[in-house]
C-alpha positions in Angstrom: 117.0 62.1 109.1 118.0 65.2 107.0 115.1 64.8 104.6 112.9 64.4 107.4 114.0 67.7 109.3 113.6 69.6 106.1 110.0 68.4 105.3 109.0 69.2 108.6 110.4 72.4 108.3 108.7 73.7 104.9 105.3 73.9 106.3 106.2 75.3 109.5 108.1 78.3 107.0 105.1 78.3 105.2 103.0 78.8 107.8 105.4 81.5 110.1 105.6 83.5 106.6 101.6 83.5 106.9 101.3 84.8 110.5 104.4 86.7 109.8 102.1 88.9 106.7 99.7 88.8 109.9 101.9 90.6 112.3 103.6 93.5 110.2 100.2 94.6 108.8 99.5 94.8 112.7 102.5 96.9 113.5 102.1 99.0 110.5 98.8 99.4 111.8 99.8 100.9 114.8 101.9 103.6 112.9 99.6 106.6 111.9 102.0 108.6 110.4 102.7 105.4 108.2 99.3 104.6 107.2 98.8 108.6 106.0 102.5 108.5 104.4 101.0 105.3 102.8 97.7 106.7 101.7 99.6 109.9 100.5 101.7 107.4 98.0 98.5 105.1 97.0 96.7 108.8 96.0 99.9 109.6 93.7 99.6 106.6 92.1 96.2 106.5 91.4 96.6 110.6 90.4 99.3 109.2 87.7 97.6 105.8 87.1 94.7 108.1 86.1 96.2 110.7 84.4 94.3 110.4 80.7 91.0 110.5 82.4 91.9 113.6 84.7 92.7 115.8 81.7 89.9 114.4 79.9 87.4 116.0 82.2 89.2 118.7 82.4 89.2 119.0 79.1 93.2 119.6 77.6 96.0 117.9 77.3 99.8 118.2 78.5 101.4 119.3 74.6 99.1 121.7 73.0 99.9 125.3 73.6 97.7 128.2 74.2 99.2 131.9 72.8 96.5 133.2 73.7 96.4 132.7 77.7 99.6 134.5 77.9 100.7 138.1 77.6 103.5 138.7 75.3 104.1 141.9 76.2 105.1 141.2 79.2 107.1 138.2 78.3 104.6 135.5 78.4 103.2 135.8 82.3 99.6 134.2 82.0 96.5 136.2 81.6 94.2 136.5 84.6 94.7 135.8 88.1 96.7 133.0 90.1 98.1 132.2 87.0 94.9 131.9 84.5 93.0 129.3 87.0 89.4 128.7 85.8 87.1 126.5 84.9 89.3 125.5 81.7 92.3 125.4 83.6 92.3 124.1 86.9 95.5 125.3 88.3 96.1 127.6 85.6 98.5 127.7 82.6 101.9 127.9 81.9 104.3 130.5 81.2 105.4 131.2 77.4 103.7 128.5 76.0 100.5 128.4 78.0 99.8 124.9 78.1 98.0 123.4 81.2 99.5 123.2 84.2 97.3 120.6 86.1 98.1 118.0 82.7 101.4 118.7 83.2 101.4 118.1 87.0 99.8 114.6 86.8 101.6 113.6 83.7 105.0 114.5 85.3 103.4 112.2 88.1 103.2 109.4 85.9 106.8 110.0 84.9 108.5 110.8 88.1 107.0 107.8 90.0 107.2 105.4 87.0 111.2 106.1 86.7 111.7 105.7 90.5 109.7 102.4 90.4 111.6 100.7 87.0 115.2 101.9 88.9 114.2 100.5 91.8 113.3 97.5 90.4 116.6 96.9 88.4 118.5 98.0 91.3 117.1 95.2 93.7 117.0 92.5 91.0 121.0 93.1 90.3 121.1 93.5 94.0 120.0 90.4 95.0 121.5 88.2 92.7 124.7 89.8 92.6 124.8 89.6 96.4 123.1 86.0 96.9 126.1 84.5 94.1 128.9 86.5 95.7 127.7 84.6 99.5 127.2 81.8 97.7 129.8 80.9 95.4 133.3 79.9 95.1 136.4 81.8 96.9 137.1 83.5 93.8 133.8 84.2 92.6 133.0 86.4 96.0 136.3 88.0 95.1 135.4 89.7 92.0 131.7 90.3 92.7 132.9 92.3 96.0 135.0 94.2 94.0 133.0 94.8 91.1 130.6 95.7 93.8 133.2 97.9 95.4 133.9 99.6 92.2 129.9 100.8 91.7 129.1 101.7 95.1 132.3 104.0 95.1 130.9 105.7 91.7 129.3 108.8 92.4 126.2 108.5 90.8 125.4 112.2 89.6 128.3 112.2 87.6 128.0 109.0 86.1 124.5 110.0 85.2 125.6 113.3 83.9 128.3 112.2 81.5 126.3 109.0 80.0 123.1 111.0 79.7 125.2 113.8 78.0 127.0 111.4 74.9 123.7 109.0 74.5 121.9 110.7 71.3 118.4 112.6 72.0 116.4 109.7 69.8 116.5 107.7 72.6 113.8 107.4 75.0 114.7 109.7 77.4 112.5 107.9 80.3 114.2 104.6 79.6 117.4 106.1 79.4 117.1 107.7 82.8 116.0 104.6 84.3 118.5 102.3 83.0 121.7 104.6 84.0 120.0 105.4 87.9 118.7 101.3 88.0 122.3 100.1 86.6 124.6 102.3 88.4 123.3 102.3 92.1 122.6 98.0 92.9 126.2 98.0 94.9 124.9 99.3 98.3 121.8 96.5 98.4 124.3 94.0 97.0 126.3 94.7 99.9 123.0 94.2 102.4 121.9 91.2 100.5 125.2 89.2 100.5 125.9 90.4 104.3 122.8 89.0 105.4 123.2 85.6 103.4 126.5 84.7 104.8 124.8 84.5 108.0 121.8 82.7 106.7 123.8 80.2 105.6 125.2 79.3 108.8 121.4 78.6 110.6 120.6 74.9 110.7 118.1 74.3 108.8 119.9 75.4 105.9 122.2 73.2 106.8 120.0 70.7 106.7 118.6 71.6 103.2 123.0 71.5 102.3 123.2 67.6 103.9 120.0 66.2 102.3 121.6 67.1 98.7 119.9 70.0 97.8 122.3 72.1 95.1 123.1 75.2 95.5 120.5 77.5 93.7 117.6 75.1 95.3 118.8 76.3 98.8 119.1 80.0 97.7 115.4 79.8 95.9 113.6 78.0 98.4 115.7 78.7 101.8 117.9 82.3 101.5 115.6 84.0 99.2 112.7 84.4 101.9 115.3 85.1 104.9 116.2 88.3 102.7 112.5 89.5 101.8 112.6 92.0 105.2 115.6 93.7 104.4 115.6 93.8 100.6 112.0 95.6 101.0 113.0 97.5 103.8 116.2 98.9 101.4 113.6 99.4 98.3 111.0 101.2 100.3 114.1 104.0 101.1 115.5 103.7 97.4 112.2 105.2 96.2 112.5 108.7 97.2 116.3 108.7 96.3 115.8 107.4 92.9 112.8 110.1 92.5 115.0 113.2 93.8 117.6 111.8 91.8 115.5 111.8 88.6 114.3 115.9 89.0 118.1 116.6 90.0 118.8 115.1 86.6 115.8 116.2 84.7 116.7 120.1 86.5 120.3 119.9 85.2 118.9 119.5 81.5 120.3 115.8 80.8 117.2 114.1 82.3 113.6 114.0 80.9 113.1 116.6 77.8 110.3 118.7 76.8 107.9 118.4 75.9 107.8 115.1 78.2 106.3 116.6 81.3 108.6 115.8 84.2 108.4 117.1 88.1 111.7 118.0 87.6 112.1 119.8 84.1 109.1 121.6 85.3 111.2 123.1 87.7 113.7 123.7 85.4 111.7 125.8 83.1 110.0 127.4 86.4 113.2 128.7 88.0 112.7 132.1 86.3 108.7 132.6 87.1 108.8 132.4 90.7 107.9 136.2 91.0 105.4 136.9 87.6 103.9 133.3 88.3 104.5 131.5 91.5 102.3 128.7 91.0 104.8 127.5 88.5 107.3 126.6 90.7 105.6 125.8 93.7 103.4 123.1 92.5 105.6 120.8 90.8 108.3 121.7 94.0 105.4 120.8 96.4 104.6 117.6 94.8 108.0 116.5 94.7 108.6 117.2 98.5 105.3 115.2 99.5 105.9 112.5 97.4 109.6 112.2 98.6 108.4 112.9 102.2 105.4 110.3 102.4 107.8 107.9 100.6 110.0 108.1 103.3 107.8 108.3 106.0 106.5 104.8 104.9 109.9 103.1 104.1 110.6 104.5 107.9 107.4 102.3 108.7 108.0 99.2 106.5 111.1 98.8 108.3 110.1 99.1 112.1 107.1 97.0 111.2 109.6 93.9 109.9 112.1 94.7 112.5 109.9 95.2 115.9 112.8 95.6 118.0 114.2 98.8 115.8 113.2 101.9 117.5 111.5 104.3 114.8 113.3 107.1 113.6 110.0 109.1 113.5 108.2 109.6 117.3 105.0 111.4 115.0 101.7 108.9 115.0 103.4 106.0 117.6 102.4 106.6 120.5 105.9 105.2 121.5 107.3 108.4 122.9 104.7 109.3 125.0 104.4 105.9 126.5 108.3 106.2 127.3 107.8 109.4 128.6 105.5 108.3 130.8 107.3 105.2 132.2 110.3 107.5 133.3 108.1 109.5 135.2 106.6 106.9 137.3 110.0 105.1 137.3 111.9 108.2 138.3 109.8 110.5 140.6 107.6 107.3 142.4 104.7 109.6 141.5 101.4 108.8 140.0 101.7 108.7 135.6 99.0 110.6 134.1 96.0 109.1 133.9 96.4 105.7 136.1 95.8 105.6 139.6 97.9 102.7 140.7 101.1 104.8 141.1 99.5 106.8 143.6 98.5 104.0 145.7 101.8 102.2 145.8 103.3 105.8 146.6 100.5 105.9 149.3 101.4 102.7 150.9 105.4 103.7 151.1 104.3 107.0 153.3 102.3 105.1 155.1 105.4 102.5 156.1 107.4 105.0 156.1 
């Protein structure tokens, strides 16, 4: 009888997964600020995706320096206004060395975006597992897992990063390196979600079910637990995506991160911190990029997360529609006056004079 509830139950998952796709693309739909927070992101990545071809028709390249662009007299500012913008140089050149700014910009995109991604991938693969086999497992197993999990979500990452960043030698890739420290330091707070969330999984019936018709143990977390946690593990990775980013040009700015001449949104900003009044643009274009990345990334893990949990209120009232409509209903609920723009208040209001 066990078999038989669990083989009627797989295509009805199947097919609630399918409409389920169906109904947060329609949510998320309804979310402007969303679907231009999500467009905003998609343009990075095809801005970084497409960084080769970019400076190709421009015409330079991140690495090679120009002397020549820049005045030494007066300590290396850049020939020519807005910072040496032209045709050659779309948005101008770069103090001291004079190499292009615009390759630099889209090749620190690459970079930025590709370090937050790899991090947040490590952090929700040892998130998940680590979380799934601490609900899981044996008394003593969910023991040590909780406190090893303890331990790494009480570390504070910035220092962790600074001191093994600062004793790893500089022949190491220092992309990789800043993506294995962020990515193997900060999994404890979705290991946390992950095995929160299966413990009460594993007390619903049909995984019960699965338990009683002899499925082991792994099975049920692969084909029963694993899909139960897809909302919130890609809820928690569409917010770790901006950390893991500002976390990256924190480290890259503190001069342990991403080194020159690897461009980097954040070592830019390292090297720009003195230009702000001879060149401006050199500090306000990789800054800008950073903040609307960070802010559109955030805007759309906001989003993911209302759209697979309908009955969360969203944080942000911009694009809904939802405040005005509550607005509205505590007008007509509170004064007995007409809304804006329906009539049917009126008349009911009409009717109670008239009784009256």
């Amino acid at each position: 009888m066990s078999e038989a509830l669990v083989a009627t139950q797989v295509p009805e998952v199947s097919a609630s997964g399918a409409s389920g796709a169906v109904q947060f693309w329609r949510r998320l739909r309804t979310q402007r600020a969303a679907l231009v927070a999500a467009s905003l992101v998609a343009l990075l990545v095809l801005v970084a995706l497409a960084a080769p071809l970019l400076t190709a028709l421009e015409g330079q390249d991140p690495t090679t320096y120009h002397p020549s662009l820049v005045d030494s007299a007066r300590g290396g500012v850049p020939i020519g206004s807005f910072g040496g913008i032209g045709a050659d140089h779309w948005l101008g050149v770069e103090p001291q060395t004079g190499r292009d700014l615009f390759a630099r910009l889209v090749y620190g995109a690459r970079v930025s975006l590709g370090v937050a991604l790899a991090a947040t991938v490590i952090q929700v693969l040892l998130g998940v597992v680590i979380g799934i086999a601490s609900a899981i497992g044996a008394g003593w197993i969910d023991q040590l897992l909780s406190r090893i999990t303890d331990i790494f979500v009480a570390m504070p990452l910035m220092i962790m990063s600074l001191a093994l960043l600062a004793i790893v030698p500089s022949s190491f890739p220092r992309p990789v390196l800043v993506t294995l420290v962020i990515g193997f330091i900060a999994w404890g707070n979705i290991a946390k979600i992950v095995r929160a969330q299966t413990l009460t999984l594993k007390g619903l019936d049909y995984v019960s079910a699965a338990r009683l018709s002899g499925w082991g143990t792994w099975r049920i977390a692969r084909r029963e637990l694993l899909p139960g946690l897809a909302a919130p593990v890609i809820t928690y990775a569409a917010i770790l995506m901006p950390v893991n980013i500002s976390v990256e040009a924190a480290l890259s700015f503190l001069g342990v991160g991403v080194k020159p001449p690897t461009p980097s949104w954040g070592q830019m900003l390292t090297a720009a911190d003195v230009w702000y009044q001879a060149a401006p643009q050199y500090l306000l274009l990789p800054a800008g990029a950073l903040f609307v990345t960070v802010l559109a990334l955030t805007v759309l893990g906001d989003g993911v997360r209302t759209a697979l949990d309908p009955r969360a209120a969203s944080r942000l009232s911009v694009g809904t529609g939802r405040k005005r409509e509550d607005r509205a209903g505590e007008q007509a609920a509170g004064t007995g006056g007409p809304a804006a723009g329906t009539g049917e208040p009126a008349v009911e209001a009409g009717v109670k004079e008239g009784s009256a």
